[in-house]
N, C-alpha and C positions, 0 to 999 in steps of 0.2 A: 510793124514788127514789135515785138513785146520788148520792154527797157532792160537793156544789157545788165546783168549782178555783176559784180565784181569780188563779191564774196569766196575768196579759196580761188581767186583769179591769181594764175602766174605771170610776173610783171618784170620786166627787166626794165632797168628807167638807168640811163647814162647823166653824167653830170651831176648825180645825185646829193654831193655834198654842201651845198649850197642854195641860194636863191632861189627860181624857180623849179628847179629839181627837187631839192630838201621839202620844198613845200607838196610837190606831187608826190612823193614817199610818203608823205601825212595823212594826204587825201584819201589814198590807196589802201593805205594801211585804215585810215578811219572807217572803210567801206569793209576789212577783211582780207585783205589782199595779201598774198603772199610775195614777197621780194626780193629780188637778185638786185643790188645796189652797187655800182657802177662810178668812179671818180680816180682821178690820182689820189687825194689828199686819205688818206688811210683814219687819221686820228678823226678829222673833221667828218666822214663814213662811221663812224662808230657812234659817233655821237648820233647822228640823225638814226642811225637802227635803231638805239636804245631807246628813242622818241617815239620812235615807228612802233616798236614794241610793247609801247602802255599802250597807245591806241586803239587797241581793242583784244579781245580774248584771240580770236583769231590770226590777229595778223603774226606775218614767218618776216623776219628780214635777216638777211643773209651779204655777205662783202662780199666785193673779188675785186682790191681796189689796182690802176695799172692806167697805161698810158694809151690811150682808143685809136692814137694814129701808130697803134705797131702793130700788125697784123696777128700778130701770135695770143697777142692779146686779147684781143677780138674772137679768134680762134677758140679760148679759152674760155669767154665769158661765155659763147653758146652753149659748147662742151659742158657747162657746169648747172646749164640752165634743163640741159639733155639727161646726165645724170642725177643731178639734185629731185628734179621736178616728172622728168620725162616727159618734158614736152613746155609748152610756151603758151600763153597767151596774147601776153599783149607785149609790144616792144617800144619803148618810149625813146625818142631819140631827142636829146633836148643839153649833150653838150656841146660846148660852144666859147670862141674867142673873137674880141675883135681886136681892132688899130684904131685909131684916129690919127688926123693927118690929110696935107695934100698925096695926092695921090703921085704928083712928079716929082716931089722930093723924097717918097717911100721908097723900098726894095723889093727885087723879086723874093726876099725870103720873106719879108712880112706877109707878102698877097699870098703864098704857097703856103707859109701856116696856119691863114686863117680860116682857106680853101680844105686844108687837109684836113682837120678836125671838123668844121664845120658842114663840110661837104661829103668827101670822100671817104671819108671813117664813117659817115651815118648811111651812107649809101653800101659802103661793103658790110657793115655790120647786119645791114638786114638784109643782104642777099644771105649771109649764113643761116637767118633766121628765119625765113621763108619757108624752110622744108621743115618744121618745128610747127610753123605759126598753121601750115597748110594743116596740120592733125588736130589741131582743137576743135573745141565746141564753136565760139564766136570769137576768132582770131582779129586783133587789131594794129595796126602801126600809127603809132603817135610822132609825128613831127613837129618840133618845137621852130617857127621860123621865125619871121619879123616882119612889123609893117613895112620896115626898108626891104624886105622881098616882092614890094606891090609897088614902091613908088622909092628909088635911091635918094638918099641926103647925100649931100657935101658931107667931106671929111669922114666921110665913111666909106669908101669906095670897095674899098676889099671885103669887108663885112656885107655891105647890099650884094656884092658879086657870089658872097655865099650861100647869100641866103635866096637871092632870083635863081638860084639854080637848085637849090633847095626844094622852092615853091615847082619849079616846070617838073621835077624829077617825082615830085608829091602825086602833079595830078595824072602823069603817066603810068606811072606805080597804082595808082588808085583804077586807073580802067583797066592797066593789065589783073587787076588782083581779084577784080569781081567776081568772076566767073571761080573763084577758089574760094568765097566766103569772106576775107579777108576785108575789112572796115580797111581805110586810111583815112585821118583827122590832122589837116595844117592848122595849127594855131598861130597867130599872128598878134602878137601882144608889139603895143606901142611902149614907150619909157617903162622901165619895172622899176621897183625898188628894190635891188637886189646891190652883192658885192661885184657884181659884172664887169662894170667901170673899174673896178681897182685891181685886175688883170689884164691888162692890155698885152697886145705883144709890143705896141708901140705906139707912141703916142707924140706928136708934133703940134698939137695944134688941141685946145678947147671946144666942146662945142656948144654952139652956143645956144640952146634951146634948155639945156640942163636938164634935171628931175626934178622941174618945177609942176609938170604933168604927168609925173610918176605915177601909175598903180602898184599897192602890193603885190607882190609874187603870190602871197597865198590866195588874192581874188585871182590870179591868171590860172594858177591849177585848181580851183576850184571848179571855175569855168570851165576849164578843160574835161576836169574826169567827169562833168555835168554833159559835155559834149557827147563824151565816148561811149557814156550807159545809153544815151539816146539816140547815139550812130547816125552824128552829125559828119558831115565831110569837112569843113573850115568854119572856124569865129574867129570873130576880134575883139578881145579881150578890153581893149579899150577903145574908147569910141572915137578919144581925139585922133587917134590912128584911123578907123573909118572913116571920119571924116576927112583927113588926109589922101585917101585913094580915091574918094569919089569927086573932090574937087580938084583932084587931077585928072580925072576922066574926063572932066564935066570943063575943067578948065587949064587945059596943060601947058599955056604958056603965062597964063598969072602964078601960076606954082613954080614953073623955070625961076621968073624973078625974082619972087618972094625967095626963096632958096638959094640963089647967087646973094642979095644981101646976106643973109643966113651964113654964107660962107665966108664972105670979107669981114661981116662980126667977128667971123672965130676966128681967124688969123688976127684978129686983135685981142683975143683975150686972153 
């Protein structure tokens, strides 16, 4: 199949204000892309447009800043992608919160907001967006996961729970969507260097591997929109995250281990 343009491609991207989103808005816009830009933070949205906007002769960015777990909202961003645009492209789903923490001294409200943003707002936003994405040319759904959707860490329990259901819901979406033209692309990025970390909804505990093995956000969307022109189904962005799921394959109870120290670190730090 010939490499996807994204040139005058209509782009809804969530999470937009920030780290790995802020950097896909770059990307997008550096290809031409026109965008529906997606975050709560309104001022910190503005700024990434006006970036968006030198990037090339072509690129359109446009706000609709709001909060992704209220349904009206959601409501609203299709709606505007429908009259703005008439129609949809690509639908980038990549925002996202975690915890850190044991999981038996957490609460049901921490796992239920990291669930609802993470999960359930990216899954109802693109059921709205389906009947939009079904009338393009080359329609695509971008999911933003985590290697912890392939293999859960300690002190992360709510976020891996996000993001494994993230990944199962990916590849069912993806065989239901075929038969409609519809690309779907899991990205799976290990540590980013993003502001991610200094959002928590909660946080108990350190963890103890750090962003000593950080990738920039701007090589994880780079990668990414490298994926989508060439109508790949999943990457991983980093490799020490690769290599993480294959030696759990390969060896899943020297990864158990290695990971309960990993755990009893972080309750110490």
């Amino acid at each position: 199949m010939a490499r996807r343009s994204l040139a005058q491609s209509r782009v809804l991207i969530t999470g937009a204000s920030s780290g790995i989103g802020r950097e896909l808005a770059l990307a997008f816009a550096r290809r031409g892309a026109r965008l529906l830009l997606a975050a709560r933070r309104e001022s910190e949205l503005n700024v990434v447009a006006d970036q968006c906007r030198r990037q090339s002769s072509g690129a359109e960015a446009i706000l609709c800043p709001g909060d992704l777990t209220d349904p009206g909202y959601r409501h609203a961003l299709i709606r505007r992608a429908a009259e703005h645009w008439q129609g949809l492209d690509v639908l980038v789903n990549n925002a996202g919160v975690s915890a850190h923490g044991r999981f038996a001294i957490s609460d049901e409200t921490t796992l239920r907001q990291v669930m609802e943003l993470n999960f359930f707002a990216a899954a109802e936003l693109t059921r709205l967006a389906i009947p939009l994405l079904k009338r393009a040319g080359r329609p695509a759904i971008v999911n933003i996961g985590s290697i912890i959707g392939h293999r859960g860490l300690p002190l992360n329990s709510e976020y891996a729970a996000s993001k494994f259901a993230l990944r199962g819901w990916t590849e069912s979406l993806r065989a239901e969507l075929a038969a409609d033209g519809i690309d779907v692309l899991l990205v799976s990025p290990g540590t980013t260097e993003t502001e991610f970390f200094d959002h928590l909804v909660a946080k108990t505990a350190e963890l103890p591997w750090g962003e000593s093995t950080a990738i920039p956000a701007a090589a994880v969307a780079e990668q990414t929109v490298r994926a989508l022109e060439r109508s790949r189904h999943e990457i991983f962005p980093n490799w020490r995250g690769r290599a993480l799921v294959v030696a759990n394959r390969l060896f899943p109870g020297l990864v158990d281990r290695a990971l309960a120290k990993l755990a009893a670190a972080g309750d110490k730090g």
